[in-house]
Phi, psi and omega in degrees: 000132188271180179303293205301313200286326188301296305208286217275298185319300173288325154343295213288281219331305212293316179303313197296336138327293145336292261239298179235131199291107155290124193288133182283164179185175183262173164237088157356300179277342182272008190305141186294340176283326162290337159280329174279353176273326156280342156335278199301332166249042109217074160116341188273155172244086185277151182302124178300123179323304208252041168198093226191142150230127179242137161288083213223101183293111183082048194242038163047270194238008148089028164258012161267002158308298230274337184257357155275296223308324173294305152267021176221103191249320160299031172238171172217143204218136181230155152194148212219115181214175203271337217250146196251353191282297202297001178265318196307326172282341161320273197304358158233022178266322195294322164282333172293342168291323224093359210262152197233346174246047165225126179246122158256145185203111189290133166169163205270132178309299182310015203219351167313131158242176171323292204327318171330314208121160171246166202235147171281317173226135162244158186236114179232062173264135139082052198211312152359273206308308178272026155270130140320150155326327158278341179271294197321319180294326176291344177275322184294319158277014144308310191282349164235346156316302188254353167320142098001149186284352190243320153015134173247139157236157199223103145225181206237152193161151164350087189267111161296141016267004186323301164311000184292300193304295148349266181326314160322311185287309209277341158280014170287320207261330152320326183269352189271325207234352190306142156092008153267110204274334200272107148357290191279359158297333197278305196295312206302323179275331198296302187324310186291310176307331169278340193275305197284323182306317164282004213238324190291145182283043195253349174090337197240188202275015174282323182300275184323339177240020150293278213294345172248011187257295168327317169299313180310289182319332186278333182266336187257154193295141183309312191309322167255008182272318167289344163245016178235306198288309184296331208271152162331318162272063129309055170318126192259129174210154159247128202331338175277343181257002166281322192273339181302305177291340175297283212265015157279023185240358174098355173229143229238135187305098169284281203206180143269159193285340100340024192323158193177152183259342176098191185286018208282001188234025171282175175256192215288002186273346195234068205273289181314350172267319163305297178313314172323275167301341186291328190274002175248020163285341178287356205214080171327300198280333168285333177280335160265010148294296197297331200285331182302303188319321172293309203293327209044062196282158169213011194230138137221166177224067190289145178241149179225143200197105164000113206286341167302353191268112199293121196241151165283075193227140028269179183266143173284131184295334168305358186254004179290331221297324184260028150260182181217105219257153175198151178201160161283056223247134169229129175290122162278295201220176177305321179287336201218132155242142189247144203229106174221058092234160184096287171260260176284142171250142184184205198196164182237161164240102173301107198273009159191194192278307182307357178245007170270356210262338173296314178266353164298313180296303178296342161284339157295310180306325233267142022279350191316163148242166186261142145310147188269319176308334175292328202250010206211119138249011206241353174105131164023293180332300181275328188303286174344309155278024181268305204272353143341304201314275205316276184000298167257039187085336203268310217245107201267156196221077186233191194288331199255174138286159202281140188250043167269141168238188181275175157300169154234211177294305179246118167294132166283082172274131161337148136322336173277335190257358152321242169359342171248347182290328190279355173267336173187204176235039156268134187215126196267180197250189208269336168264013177070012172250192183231138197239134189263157181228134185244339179254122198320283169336305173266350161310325190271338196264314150313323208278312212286308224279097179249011184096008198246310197262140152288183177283343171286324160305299184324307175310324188274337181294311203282348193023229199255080198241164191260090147178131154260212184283306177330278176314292186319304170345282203308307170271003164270327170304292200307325193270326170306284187359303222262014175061056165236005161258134199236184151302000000 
């Protein structure tokens, strides 16, 4: 692609930002704590969250920022995007915060150098795959220029083969909406064009994954369907040719931002699959080839690390011990806990009483988290299912202790989440995921709790509304629940 064609592409995007909003949000996996927690096990001496500089290439309106800005006010967060409507609103959601360690600043990835600075974490969501070629090359040498020598980078794109099929509808719906210039006309047809496909008598799995593209589609925000599905670039990569690119920049494959063992906790129907993979563990990078090939991944979110950086694998349950575990556990039966809020939903099977009683603990703390040294006595045996846990998700892990509270006499919501309940109903938590509040009331009821009011105020705030002393209760758990109460 030459410079000049590269060039007209990012032009065309950057208005087309301007035009229509891509919705801000937090990004989980991108948290500095979550980076640093797989960091530290394997093997790295990652930079403390909450003393820290992040970095976020493409970070549109600065919300996957504005709530680590927040809680982390000795740390600093730059984020840097080319389109000037989505900084400008970044930059007066950050001043109705206070916050002074957060810098949003338009400008081209492609023109970032050393002078920036270096960084502990860098952030490339949703931003690889939908660029030119020259911006890829520039986020992969950013990402090993301004890394820190201990440093992570995290970034995300379009995987194969999960995307081949994908990539089929989207160019059906490029070809669908061509020679319609107004935006919010292109979604309303790319919907339609998936709606006849799925609606056509023909039966077969081109159909079934109409009809399940449709659903995704009906749920997603217009902003993302025109700019991630619709947009001009959709690169495709498969993981061994991302990495291929990855260390001819000079950088090394750390994990996925999901850590995960791969398929190593199926049970015995799926022996031969285990057995597989047990047998790609000397070989890191095939084994998460292969694993996509199972997977039929079509998203990924890889951490990167200076290729001089000595890494540690497999991980040791001894790397556990200055960490800080929380999981949602609910006892089902004697053997089994069940996990339905907070990251991944699943269930554990305990194989004896010292690994129910870990989790029994962690079903009280929650949202709280536990010191592991605290929560774990009995020896390798539970650590080792502590980190079962972490693996599939279930089992939450971090560097810091949790800052979620109980209600208290007058309650406390983040500010950030003050502040995002009165615009709508997403709101991000205290974990950095994100919770739709579908209900008005208490949306409104999060807006209140600034640390000011008792329950008696509160009541009196909300006026002549369906709650009572009872319902407020109710609805103050479900919000401790959902880690949106602090000190």
């Amino acid at each position: 692609m030459t410079a000049a064609r590269a060039l007209s592409i990012i032009t065309r995007m950057t208005d087309a930002y301007d035009r229509i909003a891509y919705p801000g949000s937090a990004f989980p996996d991108t948290h500095p704590d979550r980076l640093a927690t797989i960091g530290q096990l394997l093997g790295m001496r990652t930079a403390a969250p909450d003393a820290c500089r992040v970095l976020e290439l493409g970070c549109g309106d600065g919300m996957n920022l504005l709530p680590l800005a927040w809680a982390f006010p000795h740390s600093t967060f730059v984020g840097i995007d080319r389109a000037v409507a989505p900084i400008e609103r970044g930059r007066r959601r950050a001043e109705a915060l206070g916050l002074r360690n957060l810098r949003l600043e338009q400008a081209d990835i492609l023109e970032i150098g050393p002078e920036l600075g270096a960084f502990d974490y860098i952030v490339a969501q949703g931003v690889f795959s939908w660029v030119p070629e020259p911006v890829r090359q520039a986020v992969l040498r950013i990402s090993r220029q301004n890394l820190a020598p201990q440093g992570i980078a995290f970034i995300s794109y379009l995987a194969l083969p999960g995307s081949h099929l994908r990539s089929v509808f989207r160019d059906m719906m490029r070809f669908h909406v061509r020679g319609i210039p107004d935006p919010e006309e292109q979604v309303r047809q790319a919907r339609a064009v998936v709606q006849l496909i799925a609606d056509a008598p023909s039966g077969n799995a081109h159909q079934e994954f109409a009809r399940s593209l449709l659903d995704e589609l009906q749920r997603a925000d217009d902003g993302v369907i025109f700019h991630d599905l619709l947009a001009e670039i959709n690169a495709t990569f498969h993981f061994v040719q991302f990495i291929d690119l990855a260390m001819r920049a000079g950088l090394q494959f750390l994990s996925e931002a999901e850590y995960e063992a791969g398929f190593y906790h199926l049970g015995e129907e799926h022996a031969s699959v285990v057995e597989a993979l047990r047998r790609l563990e000397g070989d890191v990078l095939a084994r998460e080839q292969y694993l996509d090939f199972l997977r039929c991944r079509r998203f990924r979110q890889t951490l990167l690390v200076h290729a001089d950086v000595s890494l540690t694998r497999p991980v040791s349950p001894d790397r556990m011990d200055a960490l800080h575990a929380a999981g949602a556990a609910v006892r089902r039966d004697e053997h089994t806990f069940e996990f339905s809020e907070g990251g991944r939903k699943g269930e554990m099977s305990v194989p004896g009483l010292a690994e129910a009683r870990v989790l029994e603990r962690l079903g009280a703390a929650w949202p709280g988290t536990i010191p592991v040294r605290e929560l774990v006595r009995d020896g390798d045996a539970s650590k080792r299912f502590l980190l079962l846990g972490y693996e599939r998700g279930l089992i939450e892990l971090w560097t810091l202790p949790s800052r979620c509270v109980p209600p208290s006499d007058r309650p406390t919501a983040s500010p950030v989440a003050r502040l995002q309940a009165a615009e709508g109903i997403y709101v991000a938590t205290l974990k950095h995921r994100v919770v739709q509040l579908n209900d008005s009331l208490g949306r409104e009821l999060i807006t209140l709790l600034d640390g000011t009011r008792d329950r008696a105020s509160l009541l009196d705030a909300l006026g002549d509304r369906q709650m009572d002393a009872e319902s407020l209760e109710e609805h103050l758990r479900e919000i401790e629940g959902h880690a949106l109460l602090c000190a």
